[in-house]
Structures are given as C-alpha cells and as structure tokens.
C-alpha positions as CSV (number, residue, x, y, z in Angstrom):
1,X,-16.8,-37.6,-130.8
2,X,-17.9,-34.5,-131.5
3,X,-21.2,-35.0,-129.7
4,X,-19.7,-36.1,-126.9
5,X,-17.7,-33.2,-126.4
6,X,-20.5,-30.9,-127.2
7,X,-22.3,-32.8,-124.6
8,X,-19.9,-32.8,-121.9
9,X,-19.7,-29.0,-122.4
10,X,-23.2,-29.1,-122.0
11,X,-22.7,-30.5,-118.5
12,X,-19.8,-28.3,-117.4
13,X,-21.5,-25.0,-118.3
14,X,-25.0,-26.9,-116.5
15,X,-26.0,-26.4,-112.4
16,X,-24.8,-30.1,-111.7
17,X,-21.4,-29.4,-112.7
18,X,-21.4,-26.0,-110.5
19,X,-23.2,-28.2,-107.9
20,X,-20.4,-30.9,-107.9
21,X,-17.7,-28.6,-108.1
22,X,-19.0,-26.4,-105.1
23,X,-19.5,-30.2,-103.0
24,X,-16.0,-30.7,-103.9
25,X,-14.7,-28.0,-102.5
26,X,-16.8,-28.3,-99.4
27,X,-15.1,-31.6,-99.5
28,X,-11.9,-29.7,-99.6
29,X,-12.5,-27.1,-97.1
30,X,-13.8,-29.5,-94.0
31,X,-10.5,-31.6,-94.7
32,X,-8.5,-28.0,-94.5
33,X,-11.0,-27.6,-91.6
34,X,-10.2,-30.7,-89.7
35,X,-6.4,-29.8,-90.4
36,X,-6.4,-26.8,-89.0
37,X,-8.8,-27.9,-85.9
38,X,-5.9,-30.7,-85.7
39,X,-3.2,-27.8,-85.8
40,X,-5.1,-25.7,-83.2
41,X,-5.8,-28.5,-81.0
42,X,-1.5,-29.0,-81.2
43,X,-1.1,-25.2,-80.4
44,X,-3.8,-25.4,-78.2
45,X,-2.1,-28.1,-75.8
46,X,1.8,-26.4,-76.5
47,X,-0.1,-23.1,-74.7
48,X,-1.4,-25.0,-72.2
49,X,2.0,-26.8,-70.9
50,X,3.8,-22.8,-71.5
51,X,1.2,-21.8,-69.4
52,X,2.0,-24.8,-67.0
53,X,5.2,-23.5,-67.4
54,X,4.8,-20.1,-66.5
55,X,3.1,-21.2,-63.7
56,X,6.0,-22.8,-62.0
57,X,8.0,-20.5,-63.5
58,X,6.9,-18.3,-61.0
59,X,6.3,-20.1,-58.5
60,X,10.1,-20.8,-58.8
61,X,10.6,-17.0,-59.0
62,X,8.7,-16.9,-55.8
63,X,10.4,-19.3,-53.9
64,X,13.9,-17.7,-55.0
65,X,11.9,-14.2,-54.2
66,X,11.8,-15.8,-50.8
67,X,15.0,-17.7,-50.3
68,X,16.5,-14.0,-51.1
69,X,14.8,-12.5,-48.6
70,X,15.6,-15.0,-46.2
71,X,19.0,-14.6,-47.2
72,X,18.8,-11.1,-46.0
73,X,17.1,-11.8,-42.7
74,X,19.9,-14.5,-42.5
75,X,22.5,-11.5,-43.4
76,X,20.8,-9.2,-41.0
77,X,20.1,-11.7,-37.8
78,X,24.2,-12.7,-38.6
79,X,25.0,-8.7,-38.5
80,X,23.0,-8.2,-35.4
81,X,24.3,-11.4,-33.5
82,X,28.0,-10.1,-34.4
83,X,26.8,-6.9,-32.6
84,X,25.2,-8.9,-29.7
85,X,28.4,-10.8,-29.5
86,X,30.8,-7.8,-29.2
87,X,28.4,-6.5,-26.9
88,X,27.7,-9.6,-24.8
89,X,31.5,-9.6,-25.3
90,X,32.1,-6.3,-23.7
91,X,29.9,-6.8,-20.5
92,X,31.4,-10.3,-19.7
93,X,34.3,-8.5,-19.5
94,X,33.1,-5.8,-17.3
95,X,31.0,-8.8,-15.1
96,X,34.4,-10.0,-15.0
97,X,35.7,-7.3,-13.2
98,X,32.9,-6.5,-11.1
99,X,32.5,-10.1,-10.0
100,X,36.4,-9.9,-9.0
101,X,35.8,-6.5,-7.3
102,X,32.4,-8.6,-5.3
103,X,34.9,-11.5,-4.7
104,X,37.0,-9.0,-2.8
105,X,34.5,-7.5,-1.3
106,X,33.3,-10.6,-0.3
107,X,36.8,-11.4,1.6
108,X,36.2,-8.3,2.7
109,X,32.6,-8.5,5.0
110,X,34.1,-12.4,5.5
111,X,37.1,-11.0,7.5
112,X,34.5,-8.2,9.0
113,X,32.4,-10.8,9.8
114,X,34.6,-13.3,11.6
115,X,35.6,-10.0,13.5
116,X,32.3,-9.3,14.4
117,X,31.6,-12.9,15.6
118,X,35.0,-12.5,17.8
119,X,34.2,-9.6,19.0
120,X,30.4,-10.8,19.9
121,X,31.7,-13.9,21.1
122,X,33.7,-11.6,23.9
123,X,30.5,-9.7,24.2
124,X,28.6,-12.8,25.2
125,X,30.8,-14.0,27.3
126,X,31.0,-10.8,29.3
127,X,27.5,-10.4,29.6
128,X,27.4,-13.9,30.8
129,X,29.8,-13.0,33.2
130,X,27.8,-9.9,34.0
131,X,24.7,-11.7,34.7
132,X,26.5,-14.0,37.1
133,X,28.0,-11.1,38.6
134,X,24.3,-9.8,39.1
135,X,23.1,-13.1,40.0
136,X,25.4,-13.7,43.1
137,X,25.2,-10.2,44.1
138,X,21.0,-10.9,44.1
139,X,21.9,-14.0,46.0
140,X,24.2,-12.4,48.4
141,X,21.6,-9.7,48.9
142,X,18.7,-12.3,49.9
143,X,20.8,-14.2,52.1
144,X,22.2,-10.7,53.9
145,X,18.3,-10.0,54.4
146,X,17.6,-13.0,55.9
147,X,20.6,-12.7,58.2
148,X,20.2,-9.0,59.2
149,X,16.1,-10.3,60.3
150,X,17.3,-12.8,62.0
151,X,19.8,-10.8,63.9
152,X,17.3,-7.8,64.4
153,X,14.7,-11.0,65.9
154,X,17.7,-11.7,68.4
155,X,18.3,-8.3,69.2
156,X,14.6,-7.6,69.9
157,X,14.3,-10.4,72.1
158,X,17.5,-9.3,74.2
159,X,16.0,-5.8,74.7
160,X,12.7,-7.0,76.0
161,X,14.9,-9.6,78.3
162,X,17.1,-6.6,79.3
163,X,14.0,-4.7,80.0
164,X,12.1,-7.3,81.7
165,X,15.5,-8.4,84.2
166,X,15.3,-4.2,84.5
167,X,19.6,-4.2,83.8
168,X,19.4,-2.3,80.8
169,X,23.0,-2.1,79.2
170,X,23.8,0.2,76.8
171,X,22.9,-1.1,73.2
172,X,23.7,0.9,70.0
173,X,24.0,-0.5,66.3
174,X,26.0,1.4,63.6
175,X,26.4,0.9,60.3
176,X,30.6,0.7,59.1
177,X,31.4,2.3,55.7
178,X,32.4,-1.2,54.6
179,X,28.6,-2.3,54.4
180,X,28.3,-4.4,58.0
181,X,26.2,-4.4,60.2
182,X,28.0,-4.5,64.2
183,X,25.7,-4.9,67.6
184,X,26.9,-4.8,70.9
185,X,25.0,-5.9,73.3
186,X,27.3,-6.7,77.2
187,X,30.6,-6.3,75.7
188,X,29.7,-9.0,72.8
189,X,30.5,-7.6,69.3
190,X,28.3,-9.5,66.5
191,X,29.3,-8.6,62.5
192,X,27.1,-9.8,59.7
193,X,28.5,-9.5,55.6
194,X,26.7,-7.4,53.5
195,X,26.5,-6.2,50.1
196,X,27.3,-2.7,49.7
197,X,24.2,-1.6,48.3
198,X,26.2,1.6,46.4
199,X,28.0,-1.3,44.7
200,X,24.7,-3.4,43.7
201,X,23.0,-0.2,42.6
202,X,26.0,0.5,40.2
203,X,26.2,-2.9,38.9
204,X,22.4,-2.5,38.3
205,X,22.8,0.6,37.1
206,X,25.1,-0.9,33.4
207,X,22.6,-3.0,32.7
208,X,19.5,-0.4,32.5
209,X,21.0,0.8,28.8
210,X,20.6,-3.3,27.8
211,X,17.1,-4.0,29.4
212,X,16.3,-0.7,27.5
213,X,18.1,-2.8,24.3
214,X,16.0,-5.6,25.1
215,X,12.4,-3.6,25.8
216,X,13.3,-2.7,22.1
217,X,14.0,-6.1,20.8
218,X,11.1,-7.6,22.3
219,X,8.4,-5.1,20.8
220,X,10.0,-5.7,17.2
221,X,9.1,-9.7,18.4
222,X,13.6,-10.3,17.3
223,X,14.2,-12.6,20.3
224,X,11.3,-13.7,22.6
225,X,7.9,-12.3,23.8
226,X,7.8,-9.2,25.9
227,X,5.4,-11.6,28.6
228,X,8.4,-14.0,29.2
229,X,10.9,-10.7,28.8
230,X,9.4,-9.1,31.7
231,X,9.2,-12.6,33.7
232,X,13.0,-12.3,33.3
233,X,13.4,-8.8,34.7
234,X,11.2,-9.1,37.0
235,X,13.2,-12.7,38.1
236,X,16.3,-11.2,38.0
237,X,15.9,-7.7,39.7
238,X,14.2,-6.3,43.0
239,X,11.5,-4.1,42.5
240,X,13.3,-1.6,44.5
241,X,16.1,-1.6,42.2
242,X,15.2,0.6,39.0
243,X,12.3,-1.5,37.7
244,X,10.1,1.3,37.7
245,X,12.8,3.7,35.3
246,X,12.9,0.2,32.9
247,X,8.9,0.3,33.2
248,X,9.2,3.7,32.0
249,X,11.6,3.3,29.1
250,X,9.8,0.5,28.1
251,X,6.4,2.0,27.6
252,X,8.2,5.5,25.7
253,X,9.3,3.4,23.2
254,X,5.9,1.1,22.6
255,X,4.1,4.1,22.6
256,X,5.9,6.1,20.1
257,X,6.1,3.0,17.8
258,X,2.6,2.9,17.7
259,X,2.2,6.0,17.0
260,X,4.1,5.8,13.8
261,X,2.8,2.8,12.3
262,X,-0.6,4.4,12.8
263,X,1.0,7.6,11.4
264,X,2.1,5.6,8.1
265,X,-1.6,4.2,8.3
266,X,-2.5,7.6,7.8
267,X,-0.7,9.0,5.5
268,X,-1.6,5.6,3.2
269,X,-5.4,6.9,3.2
270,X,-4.6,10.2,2.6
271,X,-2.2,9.3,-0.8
272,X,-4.8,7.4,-1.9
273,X,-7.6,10.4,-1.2
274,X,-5.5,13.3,-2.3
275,X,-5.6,14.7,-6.1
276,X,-2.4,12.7,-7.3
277,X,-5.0,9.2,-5.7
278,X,-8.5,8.5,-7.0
279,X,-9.2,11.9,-7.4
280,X,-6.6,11.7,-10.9
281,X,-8.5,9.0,-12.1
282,X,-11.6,11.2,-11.7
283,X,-10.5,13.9,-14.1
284,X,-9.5,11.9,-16.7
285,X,-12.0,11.1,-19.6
286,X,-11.5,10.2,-23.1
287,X,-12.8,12.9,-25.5
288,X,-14.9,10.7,-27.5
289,X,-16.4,9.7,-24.0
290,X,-17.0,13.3,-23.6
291,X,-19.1,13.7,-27.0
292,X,-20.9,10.6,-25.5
293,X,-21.5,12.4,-22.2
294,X,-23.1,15.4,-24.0
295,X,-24.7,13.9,-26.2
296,X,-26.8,11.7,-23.2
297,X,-27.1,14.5,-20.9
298,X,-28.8,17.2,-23.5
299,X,-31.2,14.2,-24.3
300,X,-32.1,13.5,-20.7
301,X,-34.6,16.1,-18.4
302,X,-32.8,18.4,-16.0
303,X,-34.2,17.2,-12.5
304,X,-32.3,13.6,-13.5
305,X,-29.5,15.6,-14.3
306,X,-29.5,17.4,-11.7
307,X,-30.2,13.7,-9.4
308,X,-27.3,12.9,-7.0
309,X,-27.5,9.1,-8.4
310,X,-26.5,10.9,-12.0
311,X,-27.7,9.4,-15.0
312,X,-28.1,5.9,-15.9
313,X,-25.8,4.8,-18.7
314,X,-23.2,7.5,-19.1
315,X,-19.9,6.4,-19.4
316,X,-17.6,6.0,-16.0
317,X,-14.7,7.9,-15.4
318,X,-11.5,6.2,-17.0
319,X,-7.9,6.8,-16.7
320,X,-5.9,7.7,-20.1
321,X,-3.8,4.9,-21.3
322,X,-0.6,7.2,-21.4
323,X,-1.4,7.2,-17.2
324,X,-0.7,3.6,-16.8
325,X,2.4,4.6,-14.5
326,X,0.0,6.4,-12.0
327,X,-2.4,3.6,-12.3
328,X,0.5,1.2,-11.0
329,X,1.3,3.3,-8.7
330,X,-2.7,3.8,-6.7
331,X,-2.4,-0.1,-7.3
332,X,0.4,-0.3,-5.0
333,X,-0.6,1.9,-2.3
334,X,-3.6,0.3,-2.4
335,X,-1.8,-3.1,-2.0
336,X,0.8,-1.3,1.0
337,X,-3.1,-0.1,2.8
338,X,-4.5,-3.7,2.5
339,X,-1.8,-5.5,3.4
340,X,-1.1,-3.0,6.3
341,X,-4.6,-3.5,7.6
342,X,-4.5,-7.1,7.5
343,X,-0.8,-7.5,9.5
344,X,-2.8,-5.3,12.2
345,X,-5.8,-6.6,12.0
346,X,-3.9,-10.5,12.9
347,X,-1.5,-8.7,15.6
348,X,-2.2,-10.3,19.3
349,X,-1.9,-7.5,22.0
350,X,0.8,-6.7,23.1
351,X,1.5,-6.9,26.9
352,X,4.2,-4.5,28.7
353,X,4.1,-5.0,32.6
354,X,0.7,-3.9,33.8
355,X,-0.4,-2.2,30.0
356,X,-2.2,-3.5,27.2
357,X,-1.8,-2.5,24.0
358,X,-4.6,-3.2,21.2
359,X,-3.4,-2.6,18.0
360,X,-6.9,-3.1,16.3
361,X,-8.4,-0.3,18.4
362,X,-5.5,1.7,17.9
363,X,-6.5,1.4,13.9
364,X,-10.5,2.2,14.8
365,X,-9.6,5.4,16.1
366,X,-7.2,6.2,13.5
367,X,-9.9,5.4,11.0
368,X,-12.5,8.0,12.8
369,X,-10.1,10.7,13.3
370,X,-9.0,11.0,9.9
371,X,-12.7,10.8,8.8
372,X,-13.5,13.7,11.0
373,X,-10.8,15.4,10.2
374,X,-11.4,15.2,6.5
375,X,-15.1,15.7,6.9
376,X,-14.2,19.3,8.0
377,X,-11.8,19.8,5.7
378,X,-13.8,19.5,2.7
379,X,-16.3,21.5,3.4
380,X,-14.6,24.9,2.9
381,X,-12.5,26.4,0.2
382,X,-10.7,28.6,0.4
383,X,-13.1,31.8,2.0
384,X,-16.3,30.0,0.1
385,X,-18.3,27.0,1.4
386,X,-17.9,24.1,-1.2
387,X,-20.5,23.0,-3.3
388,X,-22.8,20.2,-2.0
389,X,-22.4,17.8,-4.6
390,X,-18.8,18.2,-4.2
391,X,-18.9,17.7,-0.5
392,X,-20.8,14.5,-1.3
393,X,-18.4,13.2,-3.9
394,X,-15.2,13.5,-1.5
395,X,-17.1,12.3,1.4
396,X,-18.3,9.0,-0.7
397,X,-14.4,8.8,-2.2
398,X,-13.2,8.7,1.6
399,X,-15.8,6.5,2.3
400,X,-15.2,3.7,-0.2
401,X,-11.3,3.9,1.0
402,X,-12.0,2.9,4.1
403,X,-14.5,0.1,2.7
404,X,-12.0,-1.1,1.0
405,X,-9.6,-1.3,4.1
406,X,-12.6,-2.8,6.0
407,X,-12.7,-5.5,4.1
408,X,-9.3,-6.6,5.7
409,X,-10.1,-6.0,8.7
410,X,-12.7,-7.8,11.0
411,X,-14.7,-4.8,12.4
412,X,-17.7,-3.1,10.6
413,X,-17.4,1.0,11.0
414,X,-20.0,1.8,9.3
415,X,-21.3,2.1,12.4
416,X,-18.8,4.5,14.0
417,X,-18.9,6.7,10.3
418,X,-22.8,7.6,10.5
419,X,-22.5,8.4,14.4
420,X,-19.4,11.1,13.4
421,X,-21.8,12.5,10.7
422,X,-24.8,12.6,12.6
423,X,-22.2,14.2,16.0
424,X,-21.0,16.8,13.3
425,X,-24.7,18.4,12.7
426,X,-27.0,19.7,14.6
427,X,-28.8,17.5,16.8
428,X,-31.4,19.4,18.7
429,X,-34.9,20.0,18.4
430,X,-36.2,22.9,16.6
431,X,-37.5,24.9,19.5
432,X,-34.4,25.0,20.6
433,X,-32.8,26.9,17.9
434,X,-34.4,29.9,19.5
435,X,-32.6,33.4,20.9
436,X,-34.1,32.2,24.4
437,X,-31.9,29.6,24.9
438,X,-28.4,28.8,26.1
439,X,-25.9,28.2,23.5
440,X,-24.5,26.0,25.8
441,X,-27.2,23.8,26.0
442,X,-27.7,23.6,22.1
443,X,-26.2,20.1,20.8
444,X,-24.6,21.1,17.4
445,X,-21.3,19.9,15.7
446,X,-18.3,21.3,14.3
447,X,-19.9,21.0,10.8
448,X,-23.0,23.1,11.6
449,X,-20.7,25.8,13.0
450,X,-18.7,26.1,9.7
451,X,-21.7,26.5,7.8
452,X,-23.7,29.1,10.5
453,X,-20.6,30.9,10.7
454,X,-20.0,31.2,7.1
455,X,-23.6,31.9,6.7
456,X,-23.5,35.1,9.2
457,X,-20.6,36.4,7.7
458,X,-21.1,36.2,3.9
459,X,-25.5,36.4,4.2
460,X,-26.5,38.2,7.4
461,X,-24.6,40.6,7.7
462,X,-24.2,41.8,4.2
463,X,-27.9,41.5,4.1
464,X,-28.4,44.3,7.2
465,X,-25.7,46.3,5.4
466,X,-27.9,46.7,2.5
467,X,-31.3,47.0,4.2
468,X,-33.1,44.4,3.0
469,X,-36.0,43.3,5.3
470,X,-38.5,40.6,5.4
471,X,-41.7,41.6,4.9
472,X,-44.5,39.1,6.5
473,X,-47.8,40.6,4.5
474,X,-46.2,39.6,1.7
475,X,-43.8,36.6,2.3
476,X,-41.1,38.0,0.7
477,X,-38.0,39.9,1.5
478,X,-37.6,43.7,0.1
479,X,-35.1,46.0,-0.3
480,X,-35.7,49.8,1.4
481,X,-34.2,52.3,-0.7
482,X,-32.9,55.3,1.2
C-alpha cells in the first residue's frame, strides 16, 4: 500500500502527469472554446437581424421623413389653392360684372346697329333712286340729241329749198328759258323737249363727292376693280359732264397712297439701319468674348489686322441676353419689311383711266433713293469725313437689308446698287482731271464732291496758310520758315 502510494506520487510529481494534466485542460479550453464560438455565432446572428432592423428602421424613418414633407406640400398646395380660390373667387365676380356691363353694351351696338342698317337701308334706296333719276335724265338727254339733229337736218334742208325757190322767209331759232328749242319757219312754230342742261349738271354735280367715295373704295380693292369702276362711270356719264374733275380726284388720291406705303417702306429700312437696328447688336459683346478678341488679335500680324475681311476665327458680334426685348423687337420689323415686300411684290398694276400704276417699280426706286441717300449720309460726320472702314461697314449693313428684302421680291438690284456707287465717283479719265478743262465736262458724283471739298478746305488750304511746298528734286514736300 505504501508502495503504491509512494509510487503514484512518483507519477504526479513526473512530466506525464504535468503532460496529462496540461492535455486535459486543453481538452477543457477547446470545449470553453467551442462554447463561446457557439455564443458568438448566437450574438453574431442577434447583431445581424438589429442591424436588419436598423436598416428598416430607417428606411421607415425615411418614408415618414417623406410622408411629412408631403404633408407639408399637401398643407402648402391646400393654403395656396384656398388663396387661388378667393382669388379666382374675386375675379369671377368682377367677370360677372364686366360680362353684364358687355351684355349691355352689346344691346347697345345691337340697337346702333339695326339703326344703322335702317338708316343704310334708306340710303340705298335713295341712291337707287338717284341713279334712276340720272339714268332717265341720260336717257332723256340722248333722245333730245337725236331729236334736236334731226330737226337741225330738216331745218337745213328748208333753207337750201328757201334758197334755191329764191323766197327766202324770215327764219330765226331761240332758245326759251324753259330748255326748248322753237323754229319758225312760214308761220309754222315747231317745239322739241329738252332737258335743262342747268338741271342735269346739278344732278351730276351730287354725285361727284360719291364717285370720289367710290375712286377710294376701289383703290383699297372694298367693292370691285377700279377697271370695271371706271367702265361704270364712264357708262353712266358723258364725257362732257365732269369726268375729267373725277379723273382728277381719282388720280390725287392713288398717288398720295402710294406715296405713303412707299413712305412706311422707307422708314422700315431705316429702323432696321439706324443705331436702335443692327447697329445695337453690333455694339454688344460679351466681356469674356472681348478677352478672346484680344487675346487673337495681339497674336495675329498687323497687315491681317488691319485686312478689311478681319481675322479668321474671332468671335461674331452677339447681342446680351438681358437685350432679348430689342432682339424681338429687329425680329419684327424685319418680319413687317418682308412681309411688306412680298404683298408688293404679288400686287397686279393698278389701272385708273388712261394711267398705270406699277407698284414694283414704285419699290425699285424707293430702294435706290434711300441707298443714295444713305451713301451720302454716311460719309461725313459731323465737320470730319468718316473713317473708311466705317463707311464700308454701314454701306455693307445697308446692303445686306436690302438683300434680305430682295429675297422677297423678284428683281435682282444688285445691279442698280453698283451703277449708283460707280455714278457717285468719279468717272473720268485722268487727263481730264486737269486745270485745262471744263468742270462741266468732268463726270464726277456727289460722293467725289464731298470728299474734294472736304479735302480743299481741311488740306489745301491750311497747307498754303502754312507755306509748305512741294519740292520736285527731292520728292518730298517742305516747310519754308519765314
């Protein structure tokens, strides 16, 4: 017994027994290990589902986020429609009374009009009554003509058959205050009806104010053409009669309504040149444009700089977005000038008696004039002449607005423009520009003349006031001190 004890603490105090005792509680710890891996795995799938959780948590946070703000919006558009409502509210009511103030109105221009109608229908039916008045008396007219030549026939052949039995009888013809004619002829006494022509001229006379009326109706095109207007007159009336004062009132108001419209034709192209036209979307430029603009031109050599053509790939001249309004506005003068062209440019002639009026030619030479008038305009300012490139610029901006109105228009005047520029300088040859010869017979144009005399009075002559001379030896001009 004893050994045995001594023995088994022998083996307790030995490496096996430490060996065994530390496998033991390896043993131990990897079943607390796989407890706790078992525990974390539990916690480990409880944090994922609160996460899960948290998720839509949020999600419902989100969506009630959102339901609120709806809920505002809801509060908000329900505000602003009760606003809308009291509003819409307010101007039904003033609709209300402006629709019963139009109804009476209405009643109004309805019992006007039925007067009007009445009142037309009267006029009507005394013109009618005129023109039958008019009519007879034409009638009665012709058929007193054709009496009075058949009486004057008969008289003529009694005379020559008094003169030729040689009894001549007294004959004498008078003319009575009541508008017959009497002839007696051997105590026979022979009366014809007339028309007094003092009455007929009267009667004429009312109607010139309402062919006037109707010369005025016709050139508008109201009621018919002015071809089958002046078939009527001419029907209607002798030519003896006042045709030739209608003539005249007919062709005083064509005129001057041509006149006008070529006028407003005008006054379109010059809007559209002036400084409030193009010329404002000219002098607008964006500033960063600007930077762009100086930045390409200090890069680029002077001579293309200083080219006419200007400089390939600089920025074009924009309008500001704050000018939209102007903008609009060009766009509708432009559309008024187009539009304008293209009514003329479809207009037939128009015929009154024995003239012809071309509306297409009357636009031609509006076109030119205004060119040439322009062209010297431009080249002055002020007590200076202006400077070339400036002169060019306006000229080209003129030039494109009438493009643009040719287009419309079925004739070319390009034509017409390069005679008026080439008429406008001087046309001679050079010998001819020598103090030897007439000014009269020198060909030069109103341009040249602005620029000579411009020349004389700002070069020549301040020049000779200051003594400088041209000297040949040495090709250059000097200055002589005194």
């Amino acid at each position: 017994m004893e050994v045995r004890l001594q023995h088994s603490r022998q083996y307790k105090g030995s490496l096996a027994w430490d060996w065994e005792r530390m496998i033991r509680k390896n043993a131990e710890l990897e079943d607390f290990v796989d407890f706790l891996e078992m525990e974390l795995d539990e916690k480990t799938k409880e944090i994922k589902l609160l996460k899960s959780d948290r998720r839509c948590l949020r999600k419902e946070v989100k969506l009630l986020a959102e339901e609120r703000y709806d809920l505002k919006q809801i509060i908000s558009d329900h505000e602003s429609a009760k606003v809308t409502l009291n509003n819409l509210a307010q101007r039904n009511k003033s609709l209300e009374k402006e629709l019963t103030k139009s109804r009476n109105e209405a009643i109004d221009y309805q019992r006007k009009f039925q007067e009007s109608s009445d009142s037309l229908q009267a006029s009507e039916d005394l013109s009618r009554k005129l023109y039958g008045e008019i009519s007879d008396s034409v009638r009665a007219v012709s058929i007193a003509g054709k009496k009075v030549a058949v009486a004057e026939a008969g008289l003529y052949d009694l005379e020559r058959l008094l003169q030729s039995s040689s009894k001549m009888e007294d004959v004498s013809c008078f003319k009575k205050p009541e508008g017959k004619i009497s002839v007696t002829t051997g105590g026979k006494h022979l009366a014809y009806p007339e028309i007094s022509i003092e009455k007929l001229n009267k009667t004429v006379g009312m109607w010139t104010d309402k062919t006037v009326q109707i010369f005025s109706r016709e050139a508008k095109g109201a009621v018919y053409s002015l071809i089958a207007c002046n078939g009527k007159l001419l029907v209607a009336f002798n030519q003896k009669i006042q045709l030739n004062k209608i003539g005249r009132d007919s062709l005083y108001y064509v005129e001057p309504l041509i006149e006008s419209i070529m006028g407003g034709l005008e006054g379109l192209i010059n809007i559209l040149d002036s400084d409030n036209g193009f010329a404002s979307l000219e002098m607008q430029l964006h500033p960063d444009q600007a930077v762009i603009r100086m930045i390409q031109a200090s890069k680029v050599s002077t001579s293309s700089v200083k080219s006419t053509k200007g400089v390939h790939g600089l920025p074009k001249y924009e309008s500001c977005r704050s000018g939209n309004i102007s903008v609009k506005l060009l766009e509708a003068a432009t559309q008024r000038l187009t539009s304008l062209c293209s009514v003329l440019n479809d207009m037939e002639p128009i015929c009154v008696l024995n003239h012809v009026f071309v509306l297409r030619e009357y636009m031609r030479d509006c076109f030119l004039a205004n060119f040439r008038k322009r062209l010297l305009m431009v080249l002055r300012i002020e007590n200076c002449l202006q400077c070339p490139s400036v002169v060019e610029s306006l000229i080209r901006r003129h030039i494109r607005i009438i493009h643009l109105a040719e287009q419309h228009i079925s004739m070319d005047l390009t034509e017409d423009i390069r005679d008026i520029l080439l008429s406008e300088i001087f046309l001679g040859p050079v010998s001819s520009l020598q103090q030897n010869v007439n000014i009269a017979d020198q060909n030069s144009g109103s341009a040249l003349e602005i620029f000579c005399n411009w020349y004389i009075e700002n070069i020549v002559k301040d020049t000779i006031g200051a003594d400088v001379y041209f000297a040949p030896f040495h090709n250059c001009f000097n200055f002589q001190e005194l």
